[in-house]
LUMRO-442096 format. One line per field, with one value per residue (C-alpha): residue in three letters; z, x, y; residue number from 1. Coordinates in Angstrom, 1 decimal, padded with zeros to 4 digits. Layout:
<pts>
aa [ALA:...] .
w [Z:...] .
u [X:...] .
v [Y:...] .
i [NUM:...] .
</pts>
This chain:
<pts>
aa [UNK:UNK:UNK:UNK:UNK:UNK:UNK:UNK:UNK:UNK:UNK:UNK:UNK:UNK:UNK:UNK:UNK:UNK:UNK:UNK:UNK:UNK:UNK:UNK:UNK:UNK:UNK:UNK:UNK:UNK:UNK:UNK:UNK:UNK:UNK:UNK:UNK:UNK:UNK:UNK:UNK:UNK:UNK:UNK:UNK:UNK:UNK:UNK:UNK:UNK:UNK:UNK:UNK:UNK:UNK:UNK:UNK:UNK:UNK:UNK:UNK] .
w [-006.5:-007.9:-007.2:-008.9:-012.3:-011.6:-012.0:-014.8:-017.3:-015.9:-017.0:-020.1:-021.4:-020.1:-022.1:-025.0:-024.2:-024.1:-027.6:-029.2:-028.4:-026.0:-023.4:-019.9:-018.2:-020.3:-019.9:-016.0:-015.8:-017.4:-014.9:-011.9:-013.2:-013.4:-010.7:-008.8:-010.5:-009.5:-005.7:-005.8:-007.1:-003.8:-001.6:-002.3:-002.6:001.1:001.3:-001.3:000.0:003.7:001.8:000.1:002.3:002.9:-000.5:-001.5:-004.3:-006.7:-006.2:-008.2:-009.2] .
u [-040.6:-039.0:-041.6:-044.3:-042.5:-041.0:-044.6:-045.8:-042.2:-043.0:-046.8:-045.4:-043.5:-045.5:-048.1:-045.9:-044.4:-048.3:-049.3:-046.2:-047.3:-045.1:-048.1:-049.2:-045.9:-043.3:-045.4:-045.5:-042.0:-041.2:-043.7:-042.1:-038.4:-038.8:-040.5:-037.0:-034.8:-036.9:-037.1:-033.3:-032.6:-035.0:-033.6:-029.6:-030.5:-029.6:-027.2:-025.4:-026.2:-024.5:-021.5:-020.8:-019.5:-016.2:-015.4:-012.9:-013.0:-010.5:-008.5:-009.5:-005.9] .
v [028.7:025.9:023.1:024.6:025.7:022.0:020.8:022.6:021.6:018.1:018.0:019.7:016.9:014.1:015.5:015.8:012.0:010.7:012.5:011.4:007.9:006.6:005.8:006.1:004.2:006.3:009.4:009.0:008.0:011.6:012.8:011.6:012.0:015.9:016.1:014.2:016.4:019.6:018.3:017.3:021.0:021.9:020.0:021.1:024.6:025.4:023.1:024.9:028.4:027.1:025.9:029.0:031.1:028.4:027.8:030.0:032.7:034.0:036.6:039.6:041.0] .
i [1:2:3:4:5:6:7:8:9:10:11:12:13:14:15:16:17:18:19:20:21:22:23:24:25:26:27:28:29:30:31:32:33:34:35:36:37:38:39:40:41:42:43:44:45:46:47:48:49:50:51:52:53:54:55:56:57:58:59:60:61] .
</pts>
């Protein structure tokens, strides 16, 4: 669910970079940025989720 709602935030603000007059190269430099971000946040997902269960946890006292 992440890559798609990835997608549409990153077509978002290229959009808004290219009406704001920054151009093509800015506005696809956006593009692709959010899209890394939104594939790094894919990507250590699991990672994350096999870690958990070793870290340790506060004690509730």
């Amino acid at each position: 669910m992440v890559m798609p709602v990835t997608l549409f935030i990153a077509f978002a603000l290229a959009v808004f970079s290219w009406s704001q007059g920054q151009g093509g190269p800015v506005a696809g430099l956006v593009f692709f940025g959010v899209i890394a971000i939104g594939f790094t946040i894919n990507a250590v997902s699991p990672l994350a989720a096999r870690a958990r269960p070793s870290m340790p946890t506060r004690s509730k006292s």
